[in-house]
N, C-alpha and C positions, 0 to 999 in steps of 0.2 A: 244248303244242306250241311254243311261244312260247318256254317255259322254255328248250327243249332245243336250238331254234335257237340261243339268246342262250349257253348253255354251250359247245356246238359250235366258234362265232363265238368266243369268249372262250379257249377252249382250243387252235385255229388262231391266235389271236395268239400266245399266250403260249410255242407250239413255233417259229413264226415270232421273235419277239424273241430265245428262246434260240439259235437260231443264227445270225440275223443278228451278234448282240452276242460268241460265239465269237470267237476270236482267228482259224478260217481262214475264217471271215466275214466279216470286216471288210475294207475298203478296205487296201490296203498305205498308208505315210505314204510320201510324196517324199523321197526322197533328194537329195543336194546331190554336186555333182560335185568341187566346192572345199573340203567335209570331210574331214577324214582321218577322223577316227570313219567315216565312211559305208565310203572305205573299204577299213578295217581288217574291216567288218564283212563287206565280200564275199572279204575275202581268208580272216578268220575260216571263213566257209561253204565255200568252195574248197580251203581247204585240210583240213577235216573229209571234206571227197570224194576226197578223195587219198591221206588215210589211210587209208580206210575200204577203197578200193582195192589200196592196197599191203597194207594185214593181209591179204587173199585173193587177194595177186597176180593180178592184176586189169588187163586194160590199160595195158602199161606205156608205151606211147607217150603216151597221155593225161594218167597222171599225171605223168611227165617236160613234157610241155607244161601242163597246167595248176599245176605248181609256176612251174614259168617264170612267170604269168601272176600267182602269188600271190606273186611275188616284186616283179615291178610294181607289184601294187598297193598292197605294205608300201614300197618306196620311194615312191611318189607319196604316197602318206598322211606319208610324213617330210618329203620338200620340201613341201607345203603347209603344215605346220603352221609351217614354218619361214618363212611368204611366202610360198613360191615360186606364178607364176602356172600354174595345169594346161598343158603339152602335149598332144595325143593322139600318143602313141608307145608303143611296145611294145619298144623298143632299151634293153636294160636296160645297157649299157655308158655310153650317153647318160644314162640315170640317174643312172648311180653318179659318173659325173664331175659332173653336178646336183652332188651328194652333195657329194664332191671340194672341188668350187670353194667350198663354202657350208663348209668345214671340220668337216664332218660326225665325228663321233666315230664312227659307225660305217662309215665308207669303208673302212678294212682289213678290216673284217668281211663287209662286203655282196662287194668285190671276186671272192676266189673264188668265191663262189653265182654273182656275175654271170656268170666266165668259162664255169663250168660250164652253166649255164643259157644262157646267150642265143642260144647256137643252136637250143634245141629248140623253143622256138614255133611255128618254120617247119616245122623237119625232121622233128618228129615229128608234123607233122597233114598234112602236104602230099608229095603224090610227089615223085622226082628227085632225094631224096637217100638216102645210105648209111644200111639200118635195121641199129642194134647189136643183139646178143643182151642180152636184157633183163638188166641186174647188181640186182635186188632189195635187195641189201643195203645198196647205197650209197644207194640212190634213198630208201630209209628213216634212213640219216643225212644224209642233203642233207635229209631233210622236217624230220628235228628240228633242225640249224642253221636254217632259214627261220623253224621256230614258235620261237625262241629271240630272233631278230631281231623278229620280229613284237610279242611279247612286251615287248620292250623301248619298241619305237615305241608300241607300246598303251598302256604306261605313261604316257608323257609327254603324252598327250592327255588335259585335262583334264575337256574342256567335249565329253563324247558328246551324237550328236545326241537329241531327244525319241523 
């Protein structure tokens, strides 16, 4: 009887350690707000949900705003690596002039994304303004310009977090 307790016992660890010790077990790690690796890597994750969206035309207000948002987060990941100290803003115009001022190699590039983009943060999650009829096509070339830029700033980040 002893035995089969102690087996029991021994076999509830052993199911218990294999998932604690799993990867969606474990503790997430802290992120840093002042890495661009950090993040590149949520811009990485947002913009896999955008695409995944757009291949099943899918919410096209969402993904028009959540590019917007992954388009933030590839310039903020640029000005940091660059120094620059974080803002909290979501004015991706104010970015790109960040960008601009710092002689940015990619300010001609980020520019139109910005012009395009920086109205839909607001208008495409919030009442009161004019909703377009969804253009799918472009919305899927504005995502591969963004993962192109993204790409680029990815590059240049030497040191990703642990």
């Amino acid at each position: 009887m002893l035995l089969l307790d102690w087996k029991r016992r021994k076999l509830a660890e052993i199911i218990f350690f294999r998932q604690f010790f799993q990867k969606e077990f474990c503790l997430p790690r802290k992120t840093d707000s002042n890495n661009p690796a950090d993040w590149i890597y949520f811009a990485e994750s947002d913009l896999e949900g955008v695409r995944t969206l757009a291949a099943s035309e899918l919410s096209h207000p969402l993904c028009q705003s959540k590019l917007a948002e992954v388009l933030e987060k590839i310039m903020k990941a640029e000005l940091l690596r660059q120094g620059w100290f974080l803002v909290k803003t979501h004015d991706l115009q104010e970015l790109a002039e960040e960008l601009r001022v710092r002689n940015s190699d990619l300010s001609a590039e980020l520019k139109p994304l910005c012009d395009l983009l920086s109205d839909r943060y607001f208008t495409e999650r919030y009442p009161g303004f004019d909703l377009e009829d969804p253009d799918w096509p472009a919305l899927r070339e504005q995502t591969k310009q963004v993962t192109v830029v993204l790409e680029k700033i990815k590059a240049r980040i030497t040191t990703p977090s642990p």
